[in-house]
VOTORLO-251462 format. One record per residue: x, z, y of N, C-alpha, C in turn. Coordinates in steps of 0.1 Angstrom, whole numbers, plus 5000, padded with zeros to 4 digits. Layout:
N
XZYXZYXZY;...
***
This chain:
724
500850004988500050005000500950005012;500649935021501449915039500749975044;501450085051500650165065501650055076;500350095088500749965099502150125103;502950055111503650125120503650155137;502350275138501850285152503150375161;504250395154504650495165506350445166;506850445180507750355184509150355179;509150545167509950525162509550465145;510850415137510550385130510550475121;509050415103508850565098510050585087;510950515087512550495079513150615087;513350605099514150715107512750875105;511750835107510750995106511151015094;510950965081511650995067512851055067;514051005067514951065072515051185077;514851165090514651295097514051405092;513051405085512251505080513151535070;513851485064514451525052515851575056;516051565064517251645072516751765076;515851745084515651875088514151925083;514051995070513252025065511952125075;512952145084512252335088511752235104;511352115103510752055118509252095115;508452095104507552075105506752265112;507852325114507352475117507952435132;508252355137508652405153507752425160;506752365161505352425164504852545167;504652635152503552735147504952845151;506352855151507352935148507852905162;507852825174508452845182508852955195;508053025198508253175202509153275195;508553265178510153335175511253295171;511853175171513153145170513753155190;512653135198513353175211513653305211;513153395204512953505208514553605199;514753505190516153545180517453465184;518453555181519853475186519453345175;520753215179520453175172521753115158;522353245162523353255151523153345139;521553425141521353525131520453435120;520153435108519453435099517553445103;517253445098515353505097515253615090;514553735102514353845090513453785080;513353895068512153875058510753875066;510753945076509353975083508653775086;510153735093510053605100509853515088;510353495078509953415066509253425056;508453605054506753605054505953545061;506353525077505353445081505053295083;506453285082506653125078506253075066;506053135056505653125041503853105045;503653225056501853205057501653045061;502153075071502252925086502052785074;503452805058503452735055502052695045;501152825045499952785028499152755037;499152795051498152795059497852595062;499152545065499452375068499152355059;499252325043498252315036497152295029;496552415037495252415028494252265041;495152325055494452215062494552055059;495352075057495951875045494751925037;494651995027493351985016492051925026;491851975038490251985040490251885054;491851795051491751665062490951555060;490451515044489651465042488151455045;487451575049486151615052486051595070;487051635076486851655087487251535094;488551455089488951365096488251235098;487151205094486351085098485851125113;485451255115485051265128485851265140;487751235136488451295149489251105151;489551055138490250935136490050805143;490450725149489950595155490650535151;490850425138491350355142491050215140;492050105148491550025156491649865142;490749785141490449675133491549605131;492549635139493949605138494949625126;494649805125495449845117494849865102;493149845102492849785087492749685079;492949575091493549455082494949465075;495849525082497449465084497049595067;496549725067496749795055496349715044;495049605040495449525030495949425028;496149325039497449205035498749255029;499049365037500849375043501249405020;502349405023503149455006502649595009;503249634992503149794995504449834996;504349985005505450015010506450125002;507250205004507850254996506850435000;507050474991505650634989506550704990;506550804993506850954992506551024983;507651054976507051204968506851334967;506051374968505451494975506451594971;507451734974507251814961506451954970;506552054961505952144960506052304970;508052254972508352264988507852265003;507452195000507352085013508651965018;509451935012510451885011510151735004;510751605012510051475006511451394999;511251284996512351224983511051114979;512151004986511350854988512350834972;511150704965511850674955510850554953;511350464954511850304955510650224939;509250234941508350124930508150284920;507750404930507950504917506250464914;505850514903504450484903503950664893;504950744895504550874889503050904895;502651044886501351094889501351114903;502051184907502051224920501851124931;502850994932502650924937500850834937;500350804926499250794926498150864933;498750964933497451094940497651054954;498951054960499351034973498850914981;498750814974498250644976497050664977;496250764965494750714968494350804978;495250934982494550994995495150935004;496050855006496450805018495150625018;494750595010493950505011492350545019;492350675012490650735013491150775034;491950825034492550845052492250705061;492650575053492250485061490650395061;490650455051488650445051487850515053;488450625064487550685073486950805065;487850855051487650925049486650985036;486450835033485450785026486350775007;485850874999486850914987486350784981;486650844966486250754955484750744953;484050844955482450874956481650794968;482650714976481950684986481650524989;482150434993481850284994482550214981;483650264974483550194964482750244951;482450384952481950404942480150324939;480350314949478450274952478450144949;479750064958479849914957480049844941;480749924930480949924917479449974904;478550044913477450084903476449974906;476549964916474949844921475549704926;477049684922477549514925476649454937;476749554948476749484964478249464969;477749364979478849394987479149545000;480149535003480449695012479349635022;479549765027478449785037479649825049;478849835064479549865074479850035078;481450045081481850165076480350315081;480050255096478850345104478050385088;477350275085476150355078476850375063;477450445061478350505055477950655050;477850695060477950855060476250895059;476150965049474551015047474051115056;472951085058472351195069471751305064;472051405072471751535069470651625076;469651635073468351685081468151845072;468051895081467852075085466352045083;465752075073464252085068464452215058;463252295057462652375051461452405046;461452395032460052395027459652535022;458152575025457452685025456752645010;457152735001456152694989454752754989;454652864998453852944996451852845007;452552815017451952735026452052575024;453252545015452652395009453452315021;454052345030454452265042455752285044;456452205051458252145049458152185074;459352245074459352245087460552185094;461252065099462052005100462752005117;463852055119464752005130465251895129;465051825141465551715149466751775161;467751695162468351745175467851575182;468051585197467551505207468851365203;467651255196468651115190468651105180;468451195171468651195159467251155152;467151035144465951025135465951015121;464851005117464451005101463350925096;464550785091464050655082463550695072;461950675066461350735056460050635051;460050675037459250655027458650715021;456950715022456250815019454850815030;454450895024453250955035452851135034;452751085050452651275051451551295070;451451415066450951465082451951525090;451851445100452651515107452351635119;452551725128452551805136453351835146;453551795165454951835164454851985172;455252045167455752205172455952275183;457252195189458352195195459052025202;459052015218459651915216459051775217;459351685217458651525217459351435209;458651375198458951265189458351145188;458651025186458450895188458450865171;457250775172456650695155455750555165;456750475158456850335158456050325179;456150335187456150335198455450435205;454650535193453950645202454950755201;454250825214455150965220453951065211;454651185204453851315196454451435204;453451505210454251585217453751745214;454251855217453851985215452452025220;451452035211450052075212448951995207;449451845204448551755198448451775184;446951715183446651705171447551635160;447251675149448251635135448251475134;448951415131449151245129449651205115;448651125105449051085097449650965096;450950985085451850875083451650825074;452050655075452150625060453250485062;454050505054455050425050455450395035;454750265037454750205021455950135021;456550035009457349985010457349775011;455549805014454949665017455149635029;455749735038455849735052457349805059;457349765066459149815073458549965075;459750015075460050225069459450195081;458350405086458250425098459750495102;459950515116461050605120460350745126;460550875128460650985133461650995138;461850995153463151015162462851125175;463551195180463151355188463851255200;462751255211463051225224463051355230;464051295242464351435252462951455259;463151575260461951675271461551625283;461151505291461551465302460551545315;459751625308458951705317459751825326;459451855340460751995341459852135333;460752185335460552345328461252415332;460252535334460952685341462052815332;462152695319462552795308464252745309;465052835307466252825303466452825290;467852735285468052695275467752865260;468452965271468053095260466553105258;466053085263464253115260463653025254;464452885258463752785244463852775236;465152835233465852855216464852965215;464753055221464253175214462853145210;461953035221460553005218460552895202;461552815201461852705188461752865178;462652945174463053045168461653105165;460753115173459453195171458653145163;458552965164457752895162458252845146;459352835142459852875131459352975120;459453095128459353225123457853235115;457053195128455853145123455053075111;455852905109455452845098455952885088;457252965087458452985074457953135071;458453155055458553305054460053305055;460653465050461353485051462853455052;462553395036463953285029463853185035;463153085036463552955040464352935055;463453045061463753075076464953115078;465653175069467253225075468053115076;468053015064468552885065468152775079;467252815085467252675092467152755110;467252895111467552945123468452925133;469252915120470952875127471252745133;470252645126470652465130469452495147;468652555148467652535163468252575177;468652485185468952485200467652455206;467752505220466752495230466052365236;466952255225466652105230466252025218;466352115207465552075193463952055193;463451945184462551905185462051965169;460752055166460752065155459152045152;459352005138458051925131457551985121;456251985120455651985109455351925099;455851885087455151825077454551845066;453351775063452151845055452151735043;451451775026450951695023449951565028;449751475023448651405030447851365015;446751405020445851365009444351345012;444151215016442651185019442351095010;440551065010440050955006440950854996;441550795009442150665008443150674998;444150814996445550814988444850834974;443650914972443050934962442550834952;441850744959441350654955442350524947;443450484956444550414959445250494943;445550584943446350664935445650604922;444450604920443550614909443550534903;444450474902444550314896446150304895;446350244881447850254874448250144883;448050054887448949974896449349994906;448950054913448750164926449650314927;449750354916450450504919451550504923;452350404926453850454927453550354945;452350344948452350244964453150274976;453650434976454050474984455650534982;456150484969457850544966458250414969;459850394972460650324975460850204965;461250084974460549974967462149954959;462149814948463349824939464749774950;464349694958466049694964466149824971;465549904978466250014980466550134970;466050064963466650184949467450134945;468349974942469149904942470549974951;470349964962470950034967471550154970;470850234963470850394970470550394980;469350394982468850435000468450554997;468150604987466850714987467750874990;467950914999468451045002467851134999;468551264989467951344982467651474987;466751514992466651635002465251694996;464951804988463951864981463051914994;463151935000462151985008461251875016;462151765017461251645023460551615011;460751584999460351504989458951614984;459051764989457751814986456351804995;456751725005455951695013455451545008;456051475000456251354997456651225006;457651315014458551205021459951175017;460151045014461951055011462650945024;463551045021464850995032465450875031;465550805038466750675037467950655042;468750625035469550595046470550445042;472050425048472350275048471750185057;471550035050471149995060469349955061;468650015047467150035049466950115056;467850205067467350345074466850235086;467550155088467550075104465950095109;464950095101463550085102463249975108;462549955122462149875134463349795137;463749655132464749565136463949565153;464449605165464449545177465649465185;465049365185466049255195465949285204;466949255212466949235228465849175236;465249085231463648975237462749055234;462649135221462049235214461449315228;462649395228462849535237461949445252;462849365257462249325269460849275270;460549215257458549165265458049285261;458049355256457049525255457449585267;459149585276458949635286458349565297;458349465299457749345308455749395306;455649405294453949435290453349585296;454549665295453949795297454049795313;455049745322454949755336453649605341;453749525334452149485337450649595336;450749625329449549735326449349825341;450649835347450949945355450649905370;450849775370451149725381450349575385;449449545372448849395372447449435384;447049315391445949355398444949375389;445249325373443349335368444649375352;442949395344443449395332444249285328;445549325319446549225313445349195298;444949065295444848955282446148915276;446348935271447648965259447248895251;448048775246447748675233448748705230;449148715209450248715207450348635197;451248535194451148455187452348385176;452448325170453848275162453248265147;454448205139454148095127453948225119;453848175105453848305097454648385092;454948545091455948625087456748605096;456448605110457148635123457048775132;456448815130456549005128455049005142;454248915142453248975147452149085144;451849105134451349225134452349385137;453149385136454249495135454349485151;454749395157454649395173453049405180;451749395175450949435178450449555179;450549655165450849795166451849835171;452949835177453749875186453449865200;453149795204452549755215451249825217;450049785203449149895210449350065210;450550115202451050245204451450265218;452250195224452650195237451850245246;450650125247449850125253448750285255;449150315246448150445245449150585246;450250545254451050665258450550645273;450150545272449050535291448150535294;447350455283445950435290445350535275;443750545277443150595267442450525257;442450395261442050325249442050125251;442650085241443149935244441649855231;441349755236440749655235441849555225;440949535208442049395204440649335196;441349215201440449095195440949055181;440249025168441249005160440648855153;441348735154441448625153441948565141;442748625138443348605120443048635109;442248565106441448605090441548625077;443048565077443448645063444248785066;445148815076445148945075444349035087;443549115084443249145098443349265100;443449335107443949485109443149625108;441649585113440749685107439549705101;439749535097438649525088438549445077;437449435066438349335049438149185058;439349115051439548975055438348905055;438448795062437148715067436648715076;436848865083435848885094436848885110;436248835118436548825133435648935138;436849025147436049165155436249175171;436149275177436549305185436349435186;437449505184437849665184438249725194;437949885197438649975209439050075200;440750085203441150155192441650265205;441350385199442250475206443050615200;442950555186444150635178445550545175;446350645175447650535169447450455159;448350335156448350275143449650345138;449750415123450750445123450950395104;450550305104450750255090450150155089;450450085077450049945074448049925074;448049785077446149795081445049845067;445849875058444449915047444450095052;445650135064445650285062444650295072;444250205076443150245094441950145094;441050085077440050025083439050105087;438750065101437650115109436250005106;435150065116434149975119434249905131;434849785136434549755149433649765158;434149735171432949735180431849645175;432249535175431449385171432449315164;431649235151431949145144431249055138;431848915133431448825125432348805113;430848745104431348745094431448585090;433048545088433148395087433148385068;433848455063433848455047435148375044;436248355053436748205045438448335051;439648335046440948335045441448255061;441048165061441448055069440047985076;440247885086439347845095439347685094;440047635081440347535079439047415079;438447505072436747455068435847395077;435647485086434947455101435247525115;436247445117437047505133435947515142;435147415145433647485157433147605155;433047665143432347795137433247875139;434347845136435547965140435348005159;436247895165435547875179434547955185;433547935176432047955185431648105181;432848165171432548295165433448365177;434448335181435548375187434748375203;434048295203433448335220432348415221;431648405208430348505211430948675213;432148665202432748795206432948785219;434148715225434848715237433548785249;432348765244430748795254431048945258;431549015245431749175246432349245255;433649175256434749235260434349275278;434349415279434049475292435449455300;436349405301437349415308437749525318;437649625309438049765315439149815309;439849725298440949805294441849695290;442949685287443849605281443749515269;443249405267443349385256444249275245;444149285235445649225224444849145219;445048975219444248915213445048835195;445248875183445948825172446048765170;446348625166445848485165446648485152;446348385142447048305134448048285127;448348295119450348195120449948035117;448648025116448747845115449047775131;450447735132450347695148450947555146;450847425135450947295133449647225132;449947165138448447015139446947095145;446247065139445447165145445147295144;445947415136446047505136446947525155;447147465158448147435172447547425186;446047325180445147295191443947415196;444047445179443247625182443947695192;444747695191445747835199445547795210;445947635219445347575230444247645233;443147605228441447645232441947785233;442147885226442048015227442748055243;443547975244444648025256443547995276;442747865265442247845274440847915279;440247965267438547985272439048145274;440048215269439848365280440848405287;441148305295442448365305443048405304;443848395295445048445291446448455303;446748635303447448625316449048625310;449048685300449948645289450848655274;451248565275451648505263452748505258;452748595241453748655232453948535225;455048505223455448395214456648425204;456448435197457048485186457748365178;459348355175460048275167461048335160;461348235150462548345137463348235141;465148245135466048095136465948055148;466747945146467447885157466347765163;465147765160464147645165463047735165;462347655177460847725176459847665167;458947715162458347665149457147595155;456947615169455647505179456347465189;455747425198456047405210456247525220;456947545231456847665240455647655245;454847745249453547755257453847805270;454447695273454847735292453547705298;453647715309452347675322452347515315;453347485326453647305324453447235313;453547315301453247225288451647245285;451147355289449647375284448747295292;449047265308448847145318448547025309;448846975305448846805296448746865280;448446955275448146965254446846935255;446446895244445246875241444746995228;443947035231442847145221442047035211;441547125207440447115197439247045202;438547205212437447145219437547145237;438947185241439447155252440047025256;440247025269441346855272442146945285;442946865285443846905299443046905311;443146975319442546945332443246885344;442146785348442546695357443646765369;444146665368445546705382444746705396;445246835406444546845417445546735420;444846715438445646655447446546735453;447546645460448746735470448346795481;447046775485446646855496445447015490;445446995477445147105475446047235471;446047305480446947425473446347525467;447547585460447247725447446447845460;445447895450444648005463445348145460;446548155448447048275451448548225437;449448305439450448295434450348295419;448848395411448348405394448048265393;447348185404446748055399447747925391;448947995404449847875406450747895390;450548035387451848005375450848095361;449548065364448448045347448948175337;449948175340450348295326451848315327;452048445320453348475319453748445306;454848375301455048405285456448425285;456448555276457448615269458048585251;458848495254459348465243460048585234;460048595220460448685212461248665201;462348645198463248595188463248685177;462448705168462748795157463748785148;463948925144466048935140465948985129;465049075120465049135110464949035096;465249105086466149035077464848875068;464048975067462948885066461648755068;462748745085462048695093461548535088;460148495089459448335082460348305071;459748475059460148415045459148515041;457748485029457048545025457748645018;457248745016457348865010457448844994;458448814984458548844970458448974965;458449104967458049184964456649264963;456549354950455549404951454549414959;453349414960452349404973453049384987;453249304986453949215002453549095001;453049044989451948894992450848934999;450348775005448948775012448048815006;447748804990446748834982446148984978;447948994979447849164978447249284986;447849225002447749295009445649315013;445549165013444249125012443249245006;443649204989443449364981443249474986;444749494991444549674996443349745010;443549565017442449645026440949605022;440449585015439349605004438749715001;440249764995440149884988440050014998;441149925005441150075018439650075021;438949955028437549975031436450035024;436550015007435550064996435950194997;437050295001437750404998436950525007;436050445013435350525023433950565016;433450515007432150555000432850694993;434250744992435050874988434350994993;434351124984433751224988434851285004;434751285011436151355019436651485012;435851605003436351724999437451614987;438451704978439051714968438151674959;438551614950438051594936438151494928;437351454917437451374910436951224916;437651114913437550984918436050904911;435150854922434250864917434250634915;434250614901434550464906433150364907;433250254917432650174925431550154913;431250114901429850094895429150244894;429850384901428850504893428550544907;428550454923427550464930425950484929;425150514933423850474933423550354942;423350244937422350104947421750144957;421850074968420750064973419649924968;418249934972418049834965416749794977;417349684974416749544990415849444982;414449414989413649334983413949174986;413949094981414348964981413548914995;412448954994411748885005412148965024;413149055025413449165036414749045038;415349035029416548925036416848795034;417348735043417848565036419548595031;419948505023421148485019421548365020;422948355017423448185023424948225019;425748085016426748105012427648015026;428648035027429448045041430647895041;431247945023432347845022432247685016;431347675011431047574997429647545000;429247434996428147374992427747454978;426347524973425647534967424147534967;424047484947422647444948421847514945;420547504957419947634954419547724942;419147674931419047734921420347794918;421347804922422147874914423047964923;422847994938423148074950422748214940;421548264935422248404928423048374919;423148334910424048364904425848344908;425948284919426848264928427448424933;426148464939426248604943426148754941;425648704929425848824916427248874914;427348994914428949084917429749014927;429348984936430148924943430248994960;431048974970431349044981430448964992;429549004998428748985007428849055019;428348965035428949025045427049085053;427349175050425849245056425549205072;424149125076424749055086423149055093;422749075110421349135114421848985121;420248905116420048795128419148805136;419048755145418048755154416448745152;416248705139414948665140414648725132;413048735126412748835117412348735100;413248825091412948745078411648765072;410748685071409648735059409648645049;409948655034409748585027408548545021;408048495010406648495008407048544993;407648604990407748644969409548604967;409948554967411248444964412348494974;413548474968414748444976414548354990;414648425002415348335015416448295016;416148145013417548095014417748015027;419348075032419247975044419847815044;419647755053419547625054421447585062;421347675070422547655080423147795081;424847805083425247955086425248025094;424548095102424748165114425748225121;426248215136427048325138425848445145;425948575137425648655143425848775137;426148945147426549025142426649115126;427949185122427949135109428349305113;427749395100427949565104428349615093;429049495082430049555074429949515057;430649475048430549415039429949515027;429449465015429249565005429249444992;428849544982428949464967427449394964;427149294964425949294953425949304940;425649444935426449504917424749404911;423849374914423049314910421949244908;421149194903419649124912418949094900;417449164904416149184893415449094899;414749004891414448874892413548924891;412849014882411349104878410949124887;411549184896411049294904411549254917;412149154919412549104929413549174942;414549234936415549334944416549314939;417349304950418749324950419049464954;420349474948421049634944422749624945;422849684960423649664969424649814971;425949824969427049894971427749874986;427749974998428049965005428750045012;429750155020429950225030429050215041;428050125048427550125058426450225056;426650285064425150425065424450365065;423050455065422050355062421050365077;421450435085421050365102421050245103;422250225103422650035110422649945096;422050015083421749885070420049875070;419349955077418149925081418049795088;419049725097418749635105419349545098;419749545086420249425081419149335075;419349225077418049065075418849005070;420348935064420648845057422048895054;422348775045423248875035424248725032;425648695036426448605036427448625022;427348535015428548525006429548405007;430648475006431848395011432748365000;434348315008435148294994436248434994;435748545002436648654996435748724987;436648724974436748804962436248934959;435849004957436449154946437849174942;438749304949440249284940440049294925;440549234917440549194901440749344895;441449444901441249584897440149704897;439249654906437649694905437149664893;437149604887436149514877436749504866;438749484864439149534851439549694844;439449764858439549934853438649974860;437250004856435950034853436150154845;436250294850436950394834435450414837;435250494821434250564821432850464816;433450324810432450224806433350204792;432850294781432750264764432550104758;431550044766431249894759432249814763;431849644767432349514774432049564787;433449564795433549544808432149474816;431449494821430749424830431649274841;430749164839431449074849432949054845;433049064834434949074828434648954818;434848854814434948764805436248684801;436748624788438248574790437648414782;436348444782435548314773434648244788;435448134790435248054803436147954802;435547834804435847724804435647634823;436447624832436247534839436047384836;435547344827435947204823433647194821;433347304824431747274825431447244841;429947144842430347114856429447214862;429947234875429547364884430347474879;431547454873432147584872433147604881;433747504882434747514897433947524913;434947564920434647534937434347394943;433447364950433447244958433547264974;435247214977435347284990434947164998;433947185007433747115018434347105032;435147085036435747055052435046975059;434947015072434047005084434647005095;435046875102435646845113436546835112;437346825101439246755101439246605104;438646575119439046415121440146445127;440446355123442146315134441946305151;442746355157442546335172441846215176;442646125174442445985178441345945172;439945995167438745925163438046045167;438646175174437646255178437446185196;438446105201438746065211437645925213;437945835205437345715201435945755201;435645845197434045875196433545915211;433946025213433746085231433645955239;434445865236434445735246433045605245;432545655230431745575227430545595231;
***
């Protein structure tokens, strides 16, 4: 091994030297008493007892230079290259003295021991247990020396109270897996852009591995306070004292300063984990997915893991990849809010697996560290954020998002029910669903409008119309790589695009001028380069497909028919029906052509979107079937588990109370599903699965889909026509 040569003498002459004069390494620790002795006399015994100490004392500190010296060492990318090119150099042999004796290709024990601790010195300290031992069990490549070093969190679990109580010092966070409640104590902490501060209510977490880790990070106090640093320690100390008994509390006394942020963490166990849990494909939804167990990310700390949160660290700790464009349009958005004459309209937009939903919840976290409640439109229908796919809402959220969308489906304000993944089918109906909402919107609060990742051909022209029919003041544009995946949505380019059901608007003349500076420049847009590792490449892992995710918020939505107390999981066929007379509602199917005769059986176990029209249904005996699809308000999806032809009722599974299922008149079936885990684990049914069959043949006719598309002309003959 070559050590570089940082110091101007050479280490041939320090060799040397040391070996001449054995007794240099005490001039130091012994200098006062050899001034203090002639220097013709000897050393008393007194003087060479203590020189013997000076000597066990130098090293035991060599023993414990390994632990300590990563935090004092710098050194510079210079001198760790030149250590692996260079030859190796000639070693030292230690002896037992302290006394050295270079010897020329020795390769004795000793020597070995000397090389690998002088190796572990230039790797920052890092032994055999540390980058190569890890790099050798899991065949990665090294990692960067920083995330190196495992983090160490001062948590303490109360077995007796079931809850884990954790110090933060101010910077310090905790990359995690799991779900838990949080509390904060003491202090202010930040989860994915919201501020948790001392007095608020509890906040549940959830961090699956379908979704990037949340972070927990302790922001400074920025409020003033009449307390000195002794009284806040002593007030953290109290508050300690309080959640902990005895034992745990002695341990974690010692890590709390007056600038410590301290947390509560609880089990989390609602509805949703219960339900979710209750199903063998699902139990492990919330432990660490296989490349970070690949890795060793999962840091081992008992007291977090009894809350059921685990630690990360490396480079899955990173959590929230933020860019620089990142950081800047959320700051640009939040001093709009602050400073805009009117409410900011927020479109966010970009291709698919460009991190718009992740920047949507961050942004509406933001948002609600200022105002009390933000306005989001949600436009994208296969994933949507607080309600099962298909449906277009318009929501006022004024809780954090603090987990992926099956942890937070709500009921929207207002919604429709389109039934289809995509808008592919019939873009007018999409459109004309998208404005009857837009009717809602009180423009009293901020609102996020989601759009798409379809942004080619006319998936492209949509986004046009959108930009155009609600004022959009501005515009998130989201790209992964080195190219934009559309066109930029500048002013100037939206001036001359053509929409769907928009056209450019005619050019003023030069004698008309802009009536205010918003007119002249249409919108702001903030470009966003997304950096994280992922970026516009679908998800191959476990529930990180569209299908899946689709699934979970289903389930999350069925998860609410759950008792809220503890208990046994009660599964979706051992509800009681409700049961609706054929002639009270019409039905209609949304995606496909079907022939009437066979619309029940179409809809039989199938997912229906509970839907009040305007007009009143009266049948005369028989099924109402409708003729055409409506858009009109939709107050929440349920099962049809089945339909009595005898007796003429349908027998309906739903969450919706039964206030607002009084006003339901029709009843939409679409092309979203039942997840395939409803219907194949059915516990508690002895016979043939219900609606489960493996005897089916598509090759009979009407057994497949017949998808109809509606309005995919090409521009140029939607144009040819208007002219005609």
């Amino acid at each position: 091994m070559k050590v570089r040569k940082v110091s101007p003498r050479p280490k041939n002459e320090q060799r040397s030297a040391a070996k001449r004069h054995p007794r240099n390494k005490w001039r130091v620790h012994n200098k006062k008493i050899r001034n203090s002795e002639p220097s013709h006399l000897s050393p008393s015994p007194a003087t060479a007892k203590l020189e013997h100490q000076l000597a066990s004392r130098q090293k035991l500190k060599l023993k414990r230079l390994q632990k300590v010296y990563p935090k004092t060492v710098a050194l510079t990318p210079e001198v760790q290259v030149k250590s692996k090119v260079t030859t190796p150099a000639t070693l030292p042999h230690v002896h037992t003295n302290g006394g050295m004796e270079v010897k020329n290709g020795s390769d004795s024990e000793d020597s070995q021991e000397w090389r690998s601790y002088a190796k572990s010195i230039l790797q920052n300290g890092m032994g055999r247990g540390g980058r190569e031992g890890r790099k050798n069990s899991s065949l990665m490549a090294p990692e960067p020396f920083e995330d190196e070093e495992v983090p160490k969190y001062h948590a303490q679990h109360d077995h007796a109270q079931n809850h884990t109580v954790l110090v933060l010092q101010q910077g310090q966070s905790l990359c995690f897996r799991g779900r838990c409640l949080l509390t904060c104590l003491s202090g202010r902490v930040e989860v994915l852009g919201f501020t948790i501060e001392q007095g608020q209510q509890p906040y549940p977490l959830f961090s699956p591995p379908s979704h990037c880790p949340l972070t927990i990070t302790a922001l400074e106090d920025c409020t003033p306070s009449i307390k000195n640093k002794k009284e806040g320690r002593l007030e953290a100390k109290a508050i300690i004292r309080k959640y902990l008994s005895s034992e745990p509390r002695k341990r974690l006394l010692s890590e709390v300063d007056s600038d410590s942020c301290v947390v509560l963490l609880q089990p989390l166990d609602t509805p949703l984990t219960r339900f979710l849990s209750s199903f063998s494909e699902l139990n492990q939804l919330f432990d660490i997915n296989s490349k970070e167990l690949r890795s060793q990310a999962a840091v081992h700390d008992p007291a977090l893991s009894a809350v059921g949160v685990t630690a990360l660290q490396g480079p899955c700790s990173r959590g929230l990849v933020v860019s620089q464009s990142y950081r800047e349009a959320l700051t640009s958005l939040l001093s709009a809010w602050e400073d805009f004459d009117r409410c900011p309209i927020i479109l966010v937009c970009g291709a698919k697996n460009s991190g718009k939903s992740t920047f949507n919840r961050h942004l509406i976290n933001s948002l609600l560290n200022h105002t009390a409640s933000v306005e989001y439109l949600e436009c994208d229908l296969g994933q949507t954020e607080f309600t099962p796919p298909g449906c277009l809402s318009l929501s006022t959220v004024t809780e954090p998002l603090l987990g992926p969308p099956f942890t937070h489906q709500r009921d929207p304000d207002h919604m429709v029910f389109y039934g289809q993944t995509d808008c592919r089918a019939d873009l007018d109906r999409y459109l004309d669903s998208l404005k009857t909402l837009w009717r809602h919107y009180s423009r009293e609060n901020p609102i996020i409008i989601n759009t798409m990742g379809w942004v080619k051909g006319h998936g492209f022209q949509i986004l046009v119309d959108l930009i155009r029919f609600f004022s959009i003041t501005h515009i998130v544009q989201l790209s992964y790589g080195d190219t934009l995946q559309c066109n930029s949505l500048t002013p100037e380019f939206l001036r001359a695009a053509q929409g769907w059901q928009t056209h450019p608007p005619a050019q003023p003349t030069l004698a008309v001028e802009p009536a205010n500076h918003f007119t002249a420049r249409s919108h702001v847009l903030l470009s966003i380069r997304s950096e994280f590792e992922a970026a516009g490449t679908a998800g191959e892992m476990r529930h990180q497909r569209s299908n899946e995710l689709r699934d979970l918020a289903l389930l999350g939505y069925f998860s609410q028919l759950q008792s809220a107390e503890p208990g046994p999981i009660r599964p979706l066929h051992c509800f009681t029906p409700y049961q609706v007379p054929h002639s009270a509602v019409a039905i209609g199917v949304t995606h496909c052509e079907v022939a009437p005769n066979h619309i029940l059986y179409a809809a039989n176990a199938s997912l229906v979107g509970l839907c009040c029209l305007g007009e009143k249904v009266a049948g005369r005996g028989g099924p109402v079937l409708l003729s055409q699809i409506p858009i009109c308000q939709c107050v929440g999806i349920g099962v049809l588990r089945g339909i009595d032809m005898a007796r003429g009722l349908y027998f309906l599974i739903t969450p919706v109370p039964p206030a607002l299922l009084r006003q339901v008149n029709c009843l939409l079936l679409g092309e979203v599903t039942l997840p395939k885990m409803l219907l194949t684990m059915q516990h508690g049914v002895e016979t043939e699965l219900p609606y489960v069959t493996t005897d089916y043949s598509f090759d009979i006719t009407g057994a497949g889909k017949l998808n109809v598309f509606k309005g995919l002309a090409r521009p140029c003959f939607g144009k040819a026509k208007m002219k005609n």
